[in-house]
FIDO-424590 format. One record per residue (C-alpha): x, y, z; residue number from 0. Coordinates in pm, 1 decimal. Layout:
N
          x          y          z   num
          X          Y          Z   NUM
...
//
This chain:
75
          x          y          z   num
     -201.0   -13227.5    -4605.6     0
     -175.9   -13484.3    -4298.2     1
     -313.2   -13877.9    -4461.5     2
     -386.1   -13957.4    -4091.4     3
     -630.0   -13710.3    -4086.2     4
     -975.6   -13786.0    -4193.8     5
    -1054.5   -13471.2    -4388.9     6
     -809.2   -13215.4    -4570.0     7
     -869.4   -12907.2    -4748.0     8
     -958.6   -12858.8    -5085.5     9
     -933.5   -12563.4    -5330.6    10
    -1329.6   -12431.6    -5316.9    11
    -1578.0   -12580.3    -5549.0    12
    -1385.3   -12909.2    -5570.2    13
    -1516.5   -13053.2    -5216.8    14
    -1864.3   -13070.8    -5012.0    15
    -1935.5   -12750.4    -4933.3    16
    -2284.3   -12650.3    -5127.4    17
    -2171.1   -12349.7    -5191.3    18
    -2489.6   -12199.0    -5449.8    19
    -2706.3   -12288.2    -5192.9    20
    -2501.1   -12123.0    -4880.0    21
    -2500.2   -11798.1    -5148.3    22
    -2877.4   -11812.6    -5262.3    23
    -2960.3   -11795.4    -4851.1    24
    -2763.3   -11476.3    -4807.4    25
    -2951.1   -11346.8    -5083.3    26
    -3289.4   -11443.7    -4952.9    27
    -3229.1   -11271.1    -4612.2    28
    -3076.4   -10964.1    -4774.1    29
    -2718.4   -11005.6    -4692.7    30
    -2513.7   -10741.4    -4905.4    31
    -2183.5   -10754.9    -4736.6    32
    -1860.3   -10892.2    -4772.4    33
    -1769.8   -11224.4    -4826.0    34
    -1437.7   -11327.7    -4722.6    35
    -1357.2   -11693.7    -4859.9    36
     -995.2   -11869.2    -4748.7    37
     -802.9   -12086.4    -5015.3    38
     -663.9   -12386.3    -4901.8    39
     -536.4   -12675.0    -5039.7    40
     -223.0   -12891.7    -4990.1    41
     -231.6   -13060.6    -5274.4    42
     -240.3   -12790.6    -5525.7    43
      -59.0   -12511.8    -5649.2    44
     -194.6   -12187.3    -5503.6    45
     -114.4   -12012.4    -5845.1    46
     -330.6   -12255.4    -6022.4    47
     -618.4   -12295.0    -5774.1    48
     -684.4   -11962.8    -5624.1    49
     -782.3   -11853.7    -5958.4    50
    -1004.3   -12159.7    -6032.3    51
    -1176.4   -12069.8    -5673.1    52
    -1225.4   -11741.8    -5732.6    53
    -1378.1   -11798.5    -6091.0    54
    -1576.6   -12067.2    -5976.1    55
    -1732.4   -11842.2    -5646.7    56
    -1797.1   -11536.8    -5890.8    57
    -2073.6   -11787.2    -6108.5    58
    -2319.5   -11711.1    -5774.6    59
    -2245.1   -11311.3    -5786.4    60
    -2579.5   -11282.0    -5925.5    61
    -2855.9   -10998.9    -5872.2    62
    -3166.7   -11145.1    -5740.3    63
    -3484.9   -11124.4    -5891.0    64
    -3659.8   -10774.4    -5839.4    65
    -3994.5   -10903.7    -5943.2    66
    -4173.2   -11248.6    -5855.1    67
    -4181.8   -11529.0    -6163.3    68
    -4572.5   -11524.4    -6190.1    69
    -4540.3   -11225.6    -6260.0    70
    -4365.7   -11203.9    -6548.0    71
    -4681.0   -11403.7    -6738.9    72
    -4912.9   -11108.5    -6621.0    73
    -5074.4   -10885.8    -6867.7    74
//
């Protein structure tokens, strides 16, 4: 919460960090362990933003594909 700084945290999913992407990568090398995400942000009530973090994070807790997506046309 310093101005003089030139960067500041910000509750997740409301700043830079591509966070779909970073999740998607895990996925692809077969990462299936925890994931431990720190809420941060100065300028916002914890009570409101930790939720609105954690809701926004559990959009990528998704099951990857167990089959390819040609093959789904396949007879």
């Amino acid at each position: 919460g310093d101005p003089r700084r030139g960067w500041d945290f910000v509750s997740t999913g409301r700043g830079d960090v591509p966070w779909e992407e970073s999740f998607r990568a895990l996925t692809a090398i077969g990462y299936d362990g925890p994931i431990s995400v720190e809420w941060e942000d100065a300028g916002m009530d914890r009570l409101q933003g930790a939720p609105e973090a954690l809701a926004f994070l559990k959009k990528f807790d998704f099951a990857p594909s167990e089959t390819s997506f040609d093959a789904a046309f396949k007879q």
